[in-house]
N, C-alpha and C positions, 0 to 999 in steps of 0.2 A: 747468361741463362743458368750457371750454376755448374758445378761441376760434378756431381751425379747425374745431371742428365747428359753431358757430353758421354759421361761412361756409358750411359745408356745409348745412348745413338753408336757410339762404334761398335760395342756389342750386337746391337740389331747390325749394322755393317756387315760383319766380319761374317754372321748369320746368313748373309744373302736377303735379310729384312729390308733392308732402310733403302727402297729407292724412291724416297723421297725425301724433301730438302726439308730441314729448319729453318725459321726465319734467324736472318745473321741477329746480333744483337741491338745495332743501331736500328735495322726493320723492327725486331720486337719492340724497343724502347719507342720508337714511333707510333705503333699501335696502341701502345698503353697510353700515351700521351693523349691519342684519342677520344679516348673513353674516360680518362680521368677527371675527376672533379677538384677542381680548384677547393680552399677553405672559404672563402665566402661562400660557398653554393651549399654549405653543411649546418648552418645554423642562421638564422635571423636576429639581429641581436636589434633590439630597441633602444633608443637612441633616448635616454634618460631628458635630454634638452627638449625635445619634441613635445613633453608631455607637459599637461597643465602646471602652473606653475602656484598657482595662487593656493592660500590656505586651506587647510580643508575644512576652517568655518565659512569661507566665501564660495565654497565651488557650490553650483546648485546641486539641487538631489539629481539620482540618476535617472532618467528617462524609464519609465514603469516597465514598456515595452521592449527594452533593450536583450536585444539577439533574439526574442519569440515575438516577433511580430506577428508572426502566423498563430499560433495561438493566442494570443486578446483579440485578433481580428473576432475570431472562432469563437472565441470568450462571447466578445460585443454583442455576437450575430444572435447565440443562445439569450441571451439576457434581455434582449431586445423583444424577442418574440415569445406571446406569452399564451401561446395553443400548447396543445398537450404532446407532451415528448419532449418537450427541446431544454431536455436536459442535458449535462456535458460530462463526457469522458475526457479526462485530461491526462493523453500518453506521454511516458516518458521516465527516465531512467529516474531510479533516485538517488536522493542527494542535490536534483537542480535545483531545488528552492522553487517545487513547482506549489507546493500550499504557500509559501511566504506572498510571491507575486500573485496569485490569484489571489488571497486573503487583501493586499494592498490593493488592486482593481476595484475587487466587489467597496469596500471600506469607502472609497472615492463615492461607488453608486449609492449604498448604503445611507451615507451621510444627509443626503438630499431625496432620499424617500421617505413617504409616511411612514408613521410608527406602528408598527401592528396591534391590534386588538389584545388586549389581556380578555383569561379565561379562565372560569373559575365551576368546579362540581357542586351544586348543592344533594340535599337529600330529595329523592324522590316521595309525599307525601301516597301518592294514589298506587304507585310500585315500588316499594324499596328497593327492588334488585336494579332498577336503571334508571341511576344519580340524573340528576338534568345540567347539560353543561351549557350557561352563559358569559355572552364574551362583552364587551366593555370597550372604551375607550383607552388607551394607554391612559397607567397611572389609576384609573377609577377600579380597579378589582380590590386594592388595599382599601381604599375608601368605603368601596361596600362591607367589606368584610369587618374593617376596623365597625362600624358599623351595626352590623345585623348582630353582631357580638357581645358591645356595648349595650345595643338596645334587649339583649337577652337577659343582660345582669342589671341593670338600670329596671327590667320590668319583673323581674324574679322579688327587685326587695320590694317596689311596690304592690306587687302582689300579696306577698308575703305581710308587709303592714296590712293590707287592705281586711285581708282575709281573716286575719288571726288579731284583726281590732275590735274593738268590744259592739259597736254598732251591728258589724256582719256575727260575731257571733250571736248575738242577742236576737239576730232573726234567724239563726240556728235552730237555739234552745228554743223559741215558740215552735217550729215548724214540728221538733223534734218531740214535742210535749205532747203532741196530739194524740200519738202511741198510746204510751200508757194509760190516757184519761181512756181512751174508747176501748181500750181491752180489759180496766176496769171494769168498766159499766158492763161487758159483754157478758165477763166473765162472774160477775156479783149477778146477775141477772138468771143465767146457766146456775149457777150455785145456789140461789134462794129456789128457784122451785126445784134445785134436785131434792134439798133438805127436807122438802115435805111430803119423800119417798122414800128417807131413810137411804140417801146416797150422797155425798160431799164430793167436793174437786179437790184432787191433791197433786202437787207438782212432786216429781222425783229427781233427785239429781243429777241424770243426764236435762232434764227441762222439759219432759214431756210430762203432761196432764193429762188423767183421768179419774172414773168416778171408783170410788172402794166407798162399801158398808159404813152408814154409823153407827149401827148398832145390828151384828151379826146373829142377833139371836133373832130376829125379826125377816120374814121373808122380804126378797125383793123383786118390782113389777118388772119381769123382762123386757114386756111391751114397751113401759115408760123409760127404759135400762137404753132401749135403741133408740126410743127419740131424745132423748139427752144427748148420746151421741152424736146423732145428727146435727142435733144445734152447736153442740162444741165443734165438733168440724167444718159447719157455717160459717161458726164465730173465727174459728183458724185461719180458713179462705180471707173470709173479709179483712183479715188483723194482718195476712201476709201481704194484700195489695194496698193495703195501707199503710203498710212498710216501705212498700215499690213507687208506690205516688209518693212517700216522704223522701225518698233518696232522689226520686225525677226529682220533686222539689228543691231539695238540698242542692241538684246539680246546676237543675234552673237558676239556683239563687248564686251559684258561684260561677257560672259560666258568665249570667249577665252582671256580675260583678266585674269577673278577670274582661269582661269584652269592656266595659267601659273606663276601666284603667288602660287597655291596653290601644283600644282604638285610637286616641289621637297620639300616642306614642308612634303608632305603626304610620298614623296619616303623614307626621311630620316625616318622618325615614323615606317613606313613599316620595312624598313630594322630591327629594333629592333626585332621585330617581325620575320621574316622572316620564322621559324618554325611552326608558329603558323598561318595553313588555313585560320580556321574561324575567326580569326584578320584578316587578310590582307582582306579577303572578307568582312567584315564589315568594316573595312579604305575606302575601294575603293568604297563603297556603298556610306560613310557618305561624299567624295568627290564629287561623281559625284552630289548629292542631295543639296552640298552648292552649286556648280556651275550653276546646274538648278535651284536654289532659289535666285542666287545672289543679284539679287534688293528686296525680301522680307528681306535678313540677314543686305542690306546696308542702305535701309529704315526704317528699323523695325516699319513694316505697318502690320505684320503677327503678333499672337501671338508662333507660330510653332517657329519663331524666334527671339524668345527675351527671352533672358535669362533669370532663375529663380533666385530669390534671395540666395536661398540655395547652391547650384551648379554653381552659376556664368557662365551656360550653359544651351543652351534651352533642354527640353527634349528629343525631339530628338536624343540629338549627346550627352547624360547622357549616363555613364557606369555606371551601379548601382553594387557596390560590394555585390553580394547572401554572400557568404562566403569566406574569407581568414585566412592561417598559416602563422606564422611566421616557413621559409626555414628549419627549422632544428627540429621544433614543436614534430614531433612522432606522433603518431596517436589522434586524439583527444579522450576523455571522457568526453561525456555529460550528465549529469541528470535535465531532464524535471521536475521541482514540479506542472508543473500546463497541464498536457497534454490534451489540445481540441485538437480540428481539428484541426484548423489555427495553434495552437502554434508548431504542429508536423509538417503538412505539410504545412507550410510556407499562407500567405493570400497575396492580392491586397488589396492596401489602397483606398479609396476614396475622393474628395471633390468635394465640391458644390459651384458655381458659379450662379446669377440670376437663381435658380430654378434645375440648372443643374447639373450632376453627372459627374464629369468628374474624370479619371484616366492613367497614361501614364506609361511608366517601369520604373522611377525612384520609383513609389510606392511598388515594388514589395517586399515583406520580406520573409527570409529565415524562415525555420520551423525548432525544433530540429531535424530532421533528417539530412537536410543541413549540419548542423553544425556538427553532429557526423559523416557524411560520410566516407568513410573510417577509421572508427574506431567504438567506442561503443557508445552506448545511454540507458539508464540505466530510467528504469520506475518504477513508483507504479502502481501494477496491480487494483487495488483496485480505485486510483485516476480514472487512464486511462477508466475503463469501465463507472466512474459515469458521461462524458463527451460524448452527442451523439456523432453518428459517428466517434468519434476519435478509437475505435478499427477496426470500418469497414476502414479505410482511411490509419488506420496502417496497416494492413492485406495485403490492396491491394497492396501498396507499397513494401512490403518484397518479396511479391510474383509476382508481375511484374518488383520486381529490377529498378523500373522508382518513382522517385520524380514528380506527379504531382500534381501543384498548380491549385485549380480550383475552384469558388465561393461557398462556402456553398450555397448562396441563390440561385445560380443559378440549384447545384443540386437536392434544395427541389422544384424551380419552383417558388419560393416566392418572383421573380420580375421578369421583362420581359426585361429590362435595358441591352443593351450589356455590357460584361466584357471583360478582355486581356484573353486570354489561352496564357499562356510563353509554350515552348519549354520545355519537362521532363528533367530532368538532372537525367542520371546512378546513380545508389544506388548502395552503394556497404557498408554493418554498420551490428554489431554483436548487436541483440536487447536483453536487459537481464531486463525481466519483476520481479518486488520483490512484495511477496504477501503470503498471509498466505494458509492452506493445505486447508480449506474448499473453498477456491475462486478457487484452483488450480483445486478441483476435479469438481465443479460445473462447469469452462470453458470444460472440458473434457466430461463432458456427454453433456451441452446445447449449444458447440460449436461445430460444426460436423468438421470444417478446425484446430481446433487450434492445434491439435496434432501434425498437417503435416506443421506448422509455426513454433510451440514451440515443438521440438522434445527432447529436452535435458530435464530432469528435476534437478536440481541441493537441494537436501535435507540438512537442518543445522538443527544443533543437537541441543535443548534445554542445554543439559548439557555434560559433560565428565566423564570420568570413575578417580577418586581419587586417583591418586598415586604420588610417588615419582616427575616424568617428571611432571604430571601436575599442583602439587602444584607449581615448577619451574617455568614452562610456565605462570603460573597464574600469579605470583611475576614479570615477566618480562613484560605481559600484563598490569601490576597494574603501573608498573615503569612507562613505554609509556602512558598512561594514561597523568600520575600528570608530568609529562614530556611536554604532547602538549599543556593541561592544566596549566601550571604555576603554579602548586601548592605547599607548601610545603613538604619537605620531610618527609616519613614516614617511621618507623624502622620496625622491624620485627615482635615486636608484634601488632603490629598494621595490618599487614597483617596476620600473625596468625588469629587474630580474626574475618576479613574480610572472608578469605579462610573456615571456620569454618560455618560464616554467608552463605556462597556460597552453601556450603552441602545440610545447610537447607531449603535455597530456593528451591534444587533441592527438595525436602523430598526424602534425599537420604544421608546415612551415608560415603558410597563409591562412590561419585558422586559430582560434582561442577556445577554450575550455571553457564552460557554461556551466560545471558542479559549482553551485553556492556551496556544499558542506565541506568538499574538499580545497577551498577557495577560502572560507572561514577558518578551516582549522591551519593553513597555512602560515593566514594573517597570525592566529593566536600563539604561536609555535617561536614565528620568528620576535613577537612581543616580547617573550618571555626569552630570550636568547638576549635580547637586550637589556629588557631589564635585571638580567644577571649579570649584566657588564656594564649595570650602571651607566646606562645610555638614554636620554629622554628621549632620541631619535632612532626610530627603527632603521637602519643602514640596508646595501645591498650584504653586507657581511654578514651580518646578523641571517638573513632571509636564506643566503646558501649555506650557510651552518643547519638552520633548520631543514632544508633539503637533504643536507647531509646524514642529519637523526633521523631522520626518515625514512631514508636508505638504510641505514645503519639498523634502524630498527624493524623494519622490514625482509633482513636479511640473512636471517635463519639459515632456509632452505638455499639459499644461492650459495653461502658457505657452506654448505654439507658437500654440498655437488661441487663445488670448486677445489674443493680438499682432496675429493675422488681426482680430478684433472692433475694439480700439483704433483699429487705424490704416482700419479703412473697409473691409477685403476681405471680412470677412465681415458682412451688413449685416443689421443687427439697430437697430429701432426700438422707443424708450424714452417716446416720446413722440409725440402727435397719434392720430388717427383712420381708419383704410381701411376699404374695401370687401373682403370676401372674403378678409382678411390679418390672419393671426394668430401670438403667439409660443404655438412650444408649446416641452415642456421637458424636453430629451433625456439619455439618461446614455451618457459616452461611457466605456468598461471598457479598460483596458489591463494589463496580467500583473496583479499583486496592489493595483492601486488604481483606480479610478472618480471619475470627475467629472461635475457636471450643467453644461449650456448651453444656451443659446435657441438655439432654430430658427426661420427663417420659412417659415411655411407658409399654399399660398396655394391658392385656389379660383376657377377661371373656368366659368360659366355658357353653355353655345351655345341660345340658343333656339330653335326649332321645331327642332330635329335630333336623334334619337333618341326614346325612354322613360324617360328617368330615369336610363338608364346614366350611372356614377360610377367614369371612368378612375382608373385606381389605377398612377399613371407610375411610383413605385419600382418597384409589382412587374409591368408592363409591361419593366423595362429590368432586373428579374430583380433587385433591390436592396433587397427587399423581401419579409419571410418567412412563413411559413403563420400567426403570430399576429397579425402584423401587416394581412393580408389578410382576418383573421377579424371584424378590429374593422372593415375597411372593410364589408365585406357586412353585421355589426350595424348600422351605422349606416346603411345601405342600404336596409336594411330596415325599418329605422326611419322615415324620409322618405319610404317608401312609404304605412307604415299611417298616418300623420300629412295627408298629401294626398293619395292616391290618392281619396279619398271622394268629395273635392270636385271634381279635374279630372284630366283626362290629364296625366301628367308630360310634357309635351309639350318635352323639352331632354334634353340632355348636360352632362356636366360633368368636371372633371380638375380633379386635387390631386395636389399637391408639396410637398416639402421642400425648399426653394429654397439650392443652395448644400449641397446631401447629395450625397458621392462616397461613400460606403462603404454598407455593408449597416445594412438598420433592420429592427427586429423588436419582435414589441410591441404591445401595443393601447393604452399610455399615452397616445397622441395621439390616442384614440376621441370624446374631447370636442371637442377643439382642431378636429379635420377638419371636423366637424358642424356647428362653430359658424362657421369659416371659408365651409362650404360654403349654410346659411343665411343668414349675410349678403351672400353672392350671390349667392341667391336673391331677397333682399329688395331688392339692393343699397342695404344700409344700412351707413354704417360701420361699426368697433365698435373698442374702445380699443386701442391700442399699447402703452398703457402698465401694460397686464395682460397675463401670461403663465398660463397654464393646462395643468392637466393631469388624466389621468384617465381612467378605462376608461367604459363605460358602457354598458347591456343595449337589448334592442330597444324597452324601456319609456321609456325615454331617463334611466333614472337611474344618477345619478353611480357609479364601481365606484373602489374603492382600488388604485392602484398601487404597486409599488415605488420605491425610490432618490430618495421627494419630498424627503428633506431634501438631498440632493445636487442636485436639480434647481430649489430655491428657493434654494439658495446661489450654484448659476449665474446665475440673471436677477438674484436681489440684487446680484451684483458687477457684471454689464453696466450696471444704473441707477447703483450708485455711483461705475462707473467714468463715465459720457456725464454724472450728474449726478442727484443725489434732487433731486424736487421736493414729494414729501408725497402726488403720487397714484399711484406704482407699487405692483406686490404681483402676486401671484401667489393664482390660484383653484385651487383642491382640493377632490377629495371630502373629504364631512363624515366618510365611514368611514377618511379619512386618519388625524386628529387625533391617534388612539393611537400614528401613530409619528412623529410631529414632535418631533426634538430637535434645535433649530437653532443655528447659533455664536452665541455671545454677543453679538457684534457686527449679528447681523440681530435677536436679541430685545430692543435695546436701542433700532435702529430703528423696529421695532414698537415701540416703547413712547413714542418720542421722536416717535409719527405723522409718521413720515417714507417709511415702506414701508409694507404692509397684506399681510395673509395672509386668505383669502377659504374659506368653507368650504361648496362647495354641496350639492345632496341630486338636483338635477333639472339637466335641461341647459338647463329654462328659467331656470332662477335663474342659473348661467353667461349666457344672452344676456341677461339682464334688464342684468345689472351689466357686461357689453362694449355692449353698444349703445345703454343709457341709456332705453331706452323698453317700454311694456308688450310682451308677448309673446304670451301668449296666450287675454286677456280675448274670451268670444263672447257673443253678443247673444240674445235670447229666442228665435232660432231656432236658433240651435246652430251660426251660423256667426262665423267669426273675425272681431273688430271691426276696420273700415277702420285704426284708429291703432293696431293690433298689428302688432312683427316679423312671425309670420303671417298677418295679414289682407294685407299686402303680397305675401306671398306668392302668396297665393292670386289676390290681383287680378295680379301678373302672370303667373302660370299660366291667368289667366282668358284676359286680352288676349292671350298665344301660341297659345292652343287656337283663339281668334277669329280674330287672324292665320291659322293653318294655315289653318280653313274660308275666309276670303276669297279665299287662294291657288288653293284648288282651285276656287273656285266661277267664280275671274278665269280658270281653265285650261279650265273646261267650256264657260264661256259664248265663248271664242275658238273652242274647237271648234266 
């Protein structure tokens, strides 16, 4: 048992302390025997021969479903039903490769569904501000557009012959001739009988006409002065609507020119169409509109008619293609990485001219939603909420089934500038939002509609349960991997060791890790280990070298704090015996890696002061968080139903984490504190050279915590750093066991009984094996034997309750 604790016991002796017994040595060593874990019971190691054997061009693909069967189920069920809502949230950490496998699912449905409708904006003739959006056959929006574009230049130069050939002009100049001749005559007519009143018509150089003297020395008739006038502004009337019938003429003459160049041009185009309504009604719009324009299209005095450089067509008569497939396409899948507004629901583009903002439909752009219509659109839930309104814009769209495009600024009010409102285009798209469980539940309570949107929740497993199929499945998933990756091949032990690694990630002996991104970068890691060592075969050597860089490089902060241990600042005992002082066995989390350490932690006794109160200094100095303060009140409570029976808790007490600056949370140290805080009770020593850890109920039995193989790998390297000496180890719950997968290097210590791994069920079996003697053996009457950890107890809770009474009875009797 060591020999500072012998010292210690005859001390307590010689005291009048020690009447009770230590277990002899071969009792101790039998108890530890008990509890101890053999080295097979500390790692699972896969058996490299087990696993498939064949190349990894003949093994088949891996099963779609494999380890989320629950989720495709949940997939299937959404996709299946096509009522409103049953779109899918798909929870789960990231890194599984939760868009990889949903994106290969949908791609299998995808395949074997129709093609969705292409969609295309023309101009509005009867409103310019609200384009008309028609949708098409896959494949046919190029075709129209190709199309109505060609037939715009194809009818431009016929026009342009037509109009400016010597036939059409020749019925110009007659139409145009008739002017002159009758403003002649009007005006020779007006002119002969002014003359023969001594008044003439004279033009001035701005072009107005009136009558001046021909001979000023001669009176002239006022009378006759105003009816001249009159008739000259007759003759004006009549000569200006016969100006206005010559331009009706002129337009007559060139409208039903451009209309019978342009009719069977249009008829044939039509005919393509001929299925398709709102084509024909937009043909026959974009007709009648050249023909009414025809001297703006032949002059190009308009800018409405002059083509852009882009389009080689004025905007107007633009067919902007929203969205097209290719005829035999299948359903699309889209994923948005950058989801705002505009990029979901499509935006209007702008530009500036002198000052001005001007926009027409060829600006109009399609949003991911466009684009996945009739099929899927695949989101980060996470992205989409940190972009305003893009969840309100999504929302509304799933739930009015309508695509509408419509200014951001104009919905906040933040300009006064008119915009286009386009025409909605039908929705019809399966939305599959991907996000982790805490975003999923915070939409659920601070979203009143999301449930009745995202009615599906689709769950993925962190890990899998460890057997035969799923080491299989693993090997096949590892294949596909270094398959679409290019990577070299890797043999079986090499997955061995990977499939091993995967365990431990789960911390879970019977259990595999499910990250695809931490499972790909592994593969690529230990690749490149190889091929620096010139190896066309990825090895198991190769694969723990990479493990090793990864530790390695990981391991900043665990060497800062291990420096602190070495050199004595952080003090941490490997060896010998105390009162009320224990390691327990912390995990400390830093961005994407974790490491375990010893901690001391310690327990001081006040006698006669208080009830039993159990200072809890972390979370007095606010260092210490609500699970961590749950395990203190367990274990409170516990100490209570355990003595209260027998005496007044007549003491106080305080526990520390000695050498803890930062935040602790946790009930992992519910053993450690108890057993710390009993043997200062008892003041009995208990061993240094065991660290422990462990939850534990008001029963006082042992509870499984997390991150034990990380916190046995910390006290393992403190003892081999200060020194083995064949009695360190570490105690655990017995419901740990299923996730012990320890480094090789600690199961070899186990096995070379140089370290010891301890598995308890009770928190007596933890004091049993820290303080070497019985615990809690009672006697025929039911109370705890003198030579138990709690029969010590209890005697001195006896002698403080007697103390108190003496006190008061020495304060009454002065009175």
């Amino acid at each position: 048992m060591g020999i500072s604790f012998i010292f210690y016991y005859f001390a307590q002796k010689i005291a009048g302390e020690a009447d009770f017994d230590f277990m002899k040595d071969n009792a101790y060593h039998r108890l530890k025997n008990n509890y101890r874990l053999q080295a097979c019971d500390l790692k699972r190691y896969t058996d490299p021969n087990h696993l498939p054997k064949s190349s990894r061009l003949r093994l088949p693909k891996p099963d779609i479903a494999f380890g989320q069967s629950r989720a495709i189920k949940a997939l299937n069920t959404a996709l299946d039903i096509h009522a409103n809502g049953y779109h899918v949230f798909a929870v789960g950490e990231n890194g599984l490769g939760k868009r990889t496998l949903i994106t290969r699912l949908l791609a299998e449905r995808a395949k074997h569904m129709p093609t969705p409708n292409d969609w295309v904006y023309v101009h509005n003739f009867e409103d310019i501000r609200r384009p008309i959006a028609i949708d098409f056959p896959a494949g046919m929006a190029i075709i129209f557009q190709q199309k109505v574009h060609k037939l715009w230049q194809n009818a431009k130069k016929k026009l342009v012959a037509k109009l400016l050939g010597d036939t059409h002009q020749n019925h110009i100049e007659l139409i145009k001739s008739a002017i002159p001749l009758q403003q002649n005559k009007r005006f020779d007519a007006i002119n002969a009988d002014a003359k023969q009143h001594n008044l003439v018509l004279k033009t001035t150089g701005d072009g107005r006409v009136h009558f001046v003297a021909i001979d000023d020395s001669k009176p002239i008739d006022n009378k006759k002065l105003t009816q001249l006038q009159k008739q000259l502004l007759e003759a004006q009337i009549e000569l200006s609507e016969l100006e206005d019938s010559t331009h009706d003429a002129l337009d007559e003459l060139h409208q039903s020119t451009a209309k019978k160049v342009l009719e069977p041009m249009f008829n044939a185009v039509m005919a393509s169409f001929e299925n398709h309504p709102k084509a024909i009604r937009h043909l026959m719009a974009v007709q009648d509109d050249m023909v009414k324009n025809i001297t703006h299209i032949i002059n190009e005095d308009d800018d409405n008619f002059i083509a852009t450089s882009l389009s080689q067509v004025p905007s107007r008569y633009v067919v902007n293609i929203l969205v097209s497939h290719q005829p035999s396409a299948g359903a699309p899948i889209v994923f948005e990485d950058l989801p705002t507004h505009l990029n979901l629901l499509g935006h209007i583009e702008y530009t500036t001219e002198l000052g001005t903002v001007l926009t027409d439909v060829s600006m109009i752009r399609a949003g991911a939603l466009h684009k996945a219509n009739g099929g899927y659109l695949l989101l980060e839930a996470q992205s989409l909420l940190e972009h305003p309104y893009a969840w309100q814009g999504l929302k509304r769209a799933l739930q009015s089934k309508q695509i509408k495009i419509s200014s951001l600024e104009q919905m906040l009010t933040l300009t006064g500038s008119l915009s286009l409102e386009p025409d909605s285009v039908v929705l019809d798209v399966k939305v599959i939002l991907l996000g982790e469980a805490d975003l999923y539940y915070e939409l659920l309570e601070f979203e009143p509609e999301f449930n009745s949107v995202f009615k599906v929740r689709a769950d993925f497993h962190d890990d899998i349960q460890r057997d035969d199929y799923s080491e299989y499945g693993m090997v096949l998933k590892m294949v596909d991997m270094i398959k679409s990756h290019q990577l070299p091949n890797f043999d079986n032990t090499a997955f061995a060791v990977i499939i091993d690694e995967l365990s431990k990630l789960s911390d879970d002996k019977n259990k595999l890790d499910l990250h695809a991104d931490r499972l790909a970068g592994l593969l690529a890691e230990s690749a490149r280990i190889a091929t620096l060592e010139n190896n066309k075969i990825v090895s198991a050597k190769h694969v723990q070298t990479a493990l090793d860089d990864i530790t390695e490089r990981k391991g900043y902060l665990k060497d800062l704090y291990w420096q602190e241990i070495l050199n004595g600042q952080q003090i941490i005992c490997t060896k010998g015996w105390a009162v009320g002082q224990i390691n327990a066995l912390t995990i400390i989390s830093y961005a994407d890696s974790e490491f375990g350490l010893p901690a001391r932690l310690t327990a001081l006794i006040q006698p006669n002061f208080g009830q039993g109160e159990i200072l809890d200094i972390e979370r007095d100095v606010e260092l210490g968080g609500s699970l961590h303060a749950k395990g203190m009140l367990i274990m409170s409570s516990f100490l209570r139903a355990l003595f209260s029976e027998f005496h007044e808790l007549n003491f106080s007490a305080s526990l520390a984490f000695e050498q803890s600056y930062g935040q602790i949370d946790g009930d992992s140290a519910t053993l450690a504190e108890a057993c710390a805080l009993l043997s200062a009770l008892a003041n009995i020593p208990i061993a240094q050279n065991l660290a422990i850890t462990g939850s534990m109920n008001q029963l006082g039995q042992a509870q499984a915590v997390g991150g034990v193989n990380a916190k046995i790998a910390g006290f393992f390297d403190a003892c081999r750093d200060k020194g083995l000496d064949g009695n360190q180890g570490v105690i655990l719950p017995r419901t740990n066991i299923a996730q012990l997968m320890l480094r090789d290097d600690i199961v070899q210590a186990v096995k070379d009984e140089q370290f010891h791994i301890y598995a308890i069920d009770h928190i007596t079996d933890a004091l049993a094996l820290l303080s070497g003697m019985p615990i809690d053996d009672k006697n025929k009457h039911g109370e705890y034997k003198r030579n138990t950890l709690f029969g010590k107890i209890v005697k001195r809770l006896e002698s403080w309750v007697q103390d108190d009474k003496d006190d008061k009875d020495n304060r009454t009797a002065k009175n």
